[in-house]
N, C-alpha and C positions, 0 to 999 in steps of 0.2 A: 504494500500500500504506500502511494506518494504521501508525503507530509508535503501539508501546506505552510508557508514562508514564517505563516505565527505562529505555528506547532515548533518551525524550528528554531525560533527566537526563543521562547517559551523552554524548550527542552536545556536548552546553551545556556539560558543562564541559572534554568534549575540546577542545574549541573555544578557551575561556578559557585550558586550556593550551598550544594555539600561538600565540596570541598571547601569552600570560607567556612562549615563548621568543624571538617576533621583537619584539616590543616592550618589554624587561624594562626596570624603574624603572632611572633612573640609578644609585643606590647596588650594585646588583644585579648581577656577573658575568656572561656569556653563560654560563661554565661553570654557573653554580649557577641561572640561568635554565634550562638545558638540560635540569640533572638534578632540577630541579623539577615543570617543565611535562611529560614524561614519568612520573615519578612521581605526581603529581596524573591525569593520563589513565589508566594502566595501575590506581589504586586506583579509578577511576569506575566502569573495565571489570568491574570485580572485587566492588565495591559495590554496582552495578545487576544482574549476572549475566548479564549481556547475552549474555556469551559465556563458554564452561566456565573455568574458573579455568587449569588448565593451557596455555591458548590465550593467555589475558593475559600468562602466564610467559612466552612463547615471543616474544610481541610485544616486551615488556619486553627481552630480550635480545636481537632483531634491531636493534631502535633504538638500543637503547646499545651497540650494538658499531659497526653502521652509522654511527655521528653521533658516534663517540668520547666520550659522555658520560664516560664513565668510563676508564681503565685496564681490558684485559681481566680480567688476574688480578680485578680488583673486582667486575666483572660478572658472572662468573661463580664466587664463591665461594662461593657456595650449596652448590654440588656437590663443595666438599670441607671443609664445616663438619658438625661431629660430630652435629648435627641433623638431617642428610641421610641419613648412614647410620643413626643409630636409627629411623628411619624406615622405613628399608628393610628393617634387622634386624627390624622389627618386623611389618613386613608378612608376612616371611615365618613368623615364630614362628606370628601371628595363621591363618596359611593352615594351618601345622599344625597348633594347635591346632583347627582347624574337619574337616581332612581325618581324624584321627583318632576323631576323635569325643568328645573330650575336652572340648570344647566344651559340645557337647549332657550331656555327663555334668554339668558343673559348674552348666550352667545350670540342668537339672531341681534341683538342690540348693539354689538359692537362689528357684527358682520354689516349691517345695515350703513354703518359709519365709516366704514372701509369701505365697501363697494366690494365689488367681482376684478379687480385686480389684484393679481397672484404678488407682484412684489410690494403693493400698499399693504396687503394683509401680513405680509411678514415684516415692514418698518411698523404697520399698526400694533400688532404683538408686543415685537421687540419695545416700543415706547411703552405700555405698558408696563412691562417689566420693569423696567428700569425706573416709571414714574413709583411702582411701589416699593422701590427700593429706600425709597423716601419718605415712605410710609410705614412698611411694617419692619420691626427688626430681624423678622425671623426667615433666612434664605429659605430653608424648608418650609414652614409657610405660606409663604410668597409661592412656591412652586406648588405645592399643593393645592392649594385653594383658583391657581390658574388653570392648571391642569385638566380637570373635569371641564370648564368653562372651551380652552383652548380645542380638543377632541369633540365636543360638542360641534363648537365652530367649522370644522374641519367639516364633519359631517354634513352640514349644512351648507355647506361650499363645492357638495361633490367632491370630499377626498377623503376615498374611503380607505382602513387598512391594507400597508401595502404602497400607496401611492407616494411618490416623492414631494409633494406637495406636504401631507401631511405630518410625512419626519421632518420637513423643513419647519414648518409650524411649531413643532414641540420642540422642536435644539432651538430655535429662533429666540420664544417663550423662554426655556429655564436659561440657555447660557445668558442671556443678558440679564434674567434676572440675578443670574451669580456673579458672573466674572466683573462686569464694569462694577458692581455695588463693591467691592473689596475698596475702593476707593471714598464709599460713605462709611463713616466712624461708625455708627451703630447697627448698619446693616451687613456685618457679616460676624464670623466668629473668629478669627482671626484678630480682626481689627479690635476687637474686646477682651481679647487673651495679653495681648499686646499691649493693651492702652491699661489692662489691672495691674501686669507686670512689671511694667515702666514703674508705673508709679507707688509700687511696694520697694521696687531695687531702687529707682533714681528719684521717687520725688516727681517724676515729669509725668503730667498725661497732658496728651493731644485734645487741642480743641477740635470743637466738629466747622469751626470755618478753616483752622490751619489746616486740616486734614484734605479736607474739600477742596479747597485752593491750589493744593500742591500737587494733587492726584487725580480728581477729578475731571479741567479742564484737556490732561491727556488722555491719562489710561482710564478713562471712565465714559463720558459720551464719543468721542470718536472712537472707541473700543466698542461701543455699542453698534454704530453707525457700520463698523467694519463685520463686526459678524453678521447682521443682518443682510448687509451687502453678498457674504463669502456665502451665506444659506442660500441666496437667489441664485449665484454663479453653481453651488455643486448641488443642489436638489432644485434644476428646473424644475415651472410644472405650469397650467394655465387652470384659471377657473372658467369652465364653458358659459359663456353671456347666455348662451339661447335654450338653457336647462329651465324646466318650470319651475316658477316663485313657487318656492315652500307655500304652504297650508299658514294663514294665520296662525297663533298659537291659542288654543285653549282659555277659556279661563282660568286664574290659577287654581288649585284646589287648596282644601286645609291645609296639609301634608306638604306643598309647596310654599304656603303663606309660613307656616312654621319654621321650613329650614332656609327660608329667606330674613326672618327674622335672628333664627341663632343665630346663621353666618355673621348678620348685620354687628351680632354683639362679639361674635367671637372675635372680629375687624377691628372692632370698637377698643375692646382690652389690648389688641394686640398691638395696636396704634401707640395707646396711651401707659403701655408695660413701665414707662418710665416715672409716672404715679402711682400708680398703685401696687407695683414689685412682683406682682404675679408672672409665672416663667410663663409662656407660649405654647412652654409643652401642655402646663397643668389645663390650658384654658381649651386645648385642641383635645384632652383624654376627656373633660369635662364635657364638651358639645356631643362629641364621639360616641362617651356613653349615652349620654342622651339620646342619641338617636338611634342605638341599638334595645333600648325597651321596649319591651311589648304592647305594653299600653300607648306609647307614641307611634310605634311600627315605620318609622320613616326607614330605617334599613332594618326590614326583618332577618329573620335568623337564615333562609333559606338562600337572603342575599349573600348576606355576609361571609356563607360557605362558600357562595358560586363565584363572588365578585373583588372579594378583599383578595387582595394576594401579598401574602408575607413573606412573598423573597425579598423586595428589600427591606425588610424588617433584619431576616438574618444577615444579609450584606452587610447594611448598617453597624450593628452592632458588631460585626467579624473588623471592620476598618477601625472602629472605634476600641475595641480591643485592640488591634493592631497600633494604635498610637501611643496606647498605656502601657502597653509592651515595653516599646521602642525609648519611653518616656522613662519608665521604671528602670530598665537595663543598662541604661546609660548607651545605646546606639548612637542616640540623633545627638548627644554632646559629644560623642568618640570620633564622627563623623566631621562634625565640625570644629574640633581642635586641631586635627590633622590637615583640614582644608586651609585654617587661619595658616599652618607653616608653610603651604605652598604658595597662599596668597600674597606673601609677603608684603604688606601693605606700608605704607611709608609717605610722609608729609609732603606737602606740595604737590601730588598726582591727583586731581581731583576724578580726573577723566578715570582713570583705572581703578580709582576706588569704588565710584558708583559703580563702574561694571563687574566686578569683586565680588561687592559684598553684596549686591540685586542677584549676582548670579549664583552666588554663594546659597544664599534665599532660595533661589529656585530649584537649584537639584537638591537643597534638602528636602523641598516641598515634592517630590517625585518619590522621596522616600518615606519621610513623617506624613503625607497629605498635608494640605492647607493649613487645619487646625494646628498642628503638633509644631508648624513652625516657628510660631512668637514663642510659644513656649519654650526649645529649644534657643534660640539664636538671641532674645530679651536677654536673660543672663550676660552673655558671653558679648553685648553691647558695650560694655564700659571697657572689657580687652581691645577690642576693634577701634573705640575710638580714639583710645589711647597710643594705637601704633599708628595711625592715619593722621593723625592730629584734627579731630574732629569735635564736635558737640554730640552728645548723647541724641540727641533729636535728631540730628543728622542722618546719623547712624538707623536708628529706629527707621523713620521714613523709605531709609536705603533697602531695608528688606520686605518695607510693603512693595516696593516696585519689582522684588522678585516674586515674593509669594503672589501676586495679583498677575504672573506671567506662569498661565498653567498649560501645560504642556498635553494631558491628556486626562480625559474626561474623571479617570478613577483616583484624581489628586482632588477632587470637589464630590464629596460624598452625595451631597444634592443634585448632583450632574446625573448619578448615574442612578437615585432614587426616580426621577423624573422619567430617564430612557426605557428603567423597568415596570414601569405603572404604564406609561405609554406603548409598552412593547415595538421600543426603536432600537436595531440593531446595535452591538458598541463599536462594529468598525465607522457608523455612520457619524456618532460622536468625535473618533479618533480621527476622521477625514478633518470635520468642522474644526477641532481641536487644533490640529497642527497646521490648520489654513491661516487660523485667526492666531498662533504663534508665531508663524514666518512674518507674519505681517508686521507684527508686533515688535518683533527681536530686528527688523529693516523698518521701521518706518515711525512707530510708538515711541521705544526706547530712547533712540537720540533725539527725538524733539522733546521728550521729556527731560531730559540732559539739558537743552537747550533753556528749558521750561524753569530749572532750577535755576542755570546760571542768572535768565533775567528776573527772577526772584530775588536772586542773592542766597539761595540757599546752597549754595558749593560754588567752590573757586576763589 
């Protein structure tokens, strides 16, 4: 049997990782050999798609329980981190709002306001996205609750499962709701691991206009502009003008009036988290239950067999163990000490610094995922700026311009919640992903550069 090209990507560098555990460099623990060399394999698995995402999760946790990589509690803390259950509250919000019909209403609403042109409905999306990135703080969230809406839509436009049209709509919808928000202070997690961090180590946290100012007017709406653009160029597709106008919509019914209302409030808390300290998870398991009682019936029990799907449930949690791992074992700091000696960073190089210590930023983010990298790299900011001759902010800012430069869809755990509820293939993700990279790393980056010098923030 031929192996195909990501079987044998896949295979090379499984391979690579049992030997980094039975061979590890002398300075290198067996423990942090361990939870390397599995961690490096289970992100091949998940990079190449060789095997469904939820299948690597599962591997992932047979190994590190098997081989003691880790403490159990660590291994599996995925499944009791508040990103587990918004996920699940959300799953099932998202089941209601589809079984109601509330869906299909909101979508004909925003279809109506696009038109039947294929690349207005993918800037229309994408501007969405991104408007509620300014809105709600929760990426997952925000992808969820579009999500049902988004597939609706599609429907309604004639692009049925299958159609390129339709995976253009869903990567259009979550990447921009992810990737350019890395650039708003409170809408991602990252930017909040980073901004508690700071300010326990140095004293410093980012304001939400510094923040904005400096990342924003780059890597954030022309980043948006650019992937919507890259979804038209690699998933053509047309909506046909002369298909018959949908059916009016129904009156609503109760059952609809209800889960237009929770939503209303679920939006309402999720908006305003910053008064009243309720997490997004608790507010999304709270609606969710709601709407799986029997006496409410909005997602009955017959649905929620047929229609919830809990692979990304175990995904999730298998990445999010995988961070705590990597966190716990001291990888993502092993990783990044040895990087600082080849970077040799040094005063007066402004140019070489930002590309450094961004880039520094970004191949940890291929290894810790998104989350795991303020957490790593925060610490080890006061080293950096001290061999560069820099300010701690500096510095700081220097890794959001890495970590906001993501390479492939399974470094944004929401990327690939979103591909698996939508059932969009991952090489479709990885195409979009490395389109809207090249772009970025040629045309983003150095005008970002440029961006800081006429700020005054490097040079």
């Amino acid at each position: 049997m031929k192996l195909k090209p990501a079987q044998v990507v896949a295979a090379v560098v499984i391979a690579a990782a049992v030997a980094l555990v039975l061979f590890p460099p002398a300075d290198m623990s067996p423990q942090v050999a361990r939870a390397g060399g599995l961690s490096v394999a289970v992100i091949a698995l998940l990079a190449t798609g060789v095997v469904p995402e939820f299948v690597a999760a599962l591997i992932f946790f047979v190994i590190a329980v098997l081989f003691a990589v880790a403490p159990t509690e660590t291994v599996f803390s995925g499944f009791t981190a508040s990103a587990f259950w918004l996920v699940f509250g959300g799953l099932l919000i998202g089941t209601g709002v589809r079984e109601t019909g509330l869906a299909r209403r909101l979508a004909g609403a925003i279809a109506g306001r696009v038109g039947g042109n294929y690349p207005a409905v993918i800037f229309g999306v994408s501007g969405l996205g991104l408007a509620l990135g300014f809105l709600m703080p929760s990426t997952l969230s925000r992808i969820l609750i579009m999500l049902p809406i988004v597939l609706a839509m599609a429907d309604r436009l004639g692009l049925p499962h299958g159609r390129q049209g339709r995976v253009g709509m869903v990567l259009a919808s979550s990447f921009v709701t992810m990737i350019p928000c890395f650039t708003i202070l409170p809408a991602a997690v990252p930017a909040m691991v980073l901004s508690g961090a700071s300010e326990t180590l140095y004293g410093y946290t980012p304001t939400y206009g510094e923040w904005l100012l400096l990342h924003f007017p780059v890597l954030g709406l022309p980043k948006a502009i650019i992937i919507a653009a890259a979804v038209i160029w690699l998933f053509p597709d047309r909506i046909d003008p002369d298909g018959e106008p949908p059916s009016p919509a129904p009156p609503a019914s109760g059952r609809e009036r209800l889960m237009a209302l929770m939503l209303a409030g679920a939006l309402a808390l999720w908006v305003t988290d910053f008064l009243h300290g309720i997490s997004p998870a608790w507010v999304a398991l709270t609606v969710g239950t709601i709407c799986v009682l029997p006496f409410v019936a909005i997602v009955p029990a017959k649905s929620f067999n047929e229609n919830v799907n809990l692979g990304p449930l175990v995904y999730l949690a298998g990445m999010l163990g995988i961070g705590a791992v990597i966190a716990e074992t001291g990888v993502g700091t092993y990783v990044a000490e040895h990087a600082l000696a080849v970077l040799r960073l040094e005063p007066g190089a402004p140019l070489r610094t930002f590309v450094s210590i961004s880039g520094l930023s970004a191949i940890l983010a291929m290894l810790t995922t998104q989350p795991g990298v303020s957490a790593v790299l925060t610490p080890l900011a006061g080293t950096l700026a001290e061999a560069a001759d820099l300010s701690i902010p500096q510095v700081l800012m220097m890794t959001v311009v890495g970590h906001s430069t993501v390479v492939l869809p399974y470094q944004t755990p929401p990327l690939i919640v979103a591909m698996q509820v939508a059932q969009v293939p991952i090489a479709a993700g990885n195409k979009l992903c490395l389109t809207v990279f090249a772009a970025t790393v040629v045309i983003l980056l150095p005008l970002d550069y440029l961006w800081w010098l006429a700020l005054g923030w490097i040079g």
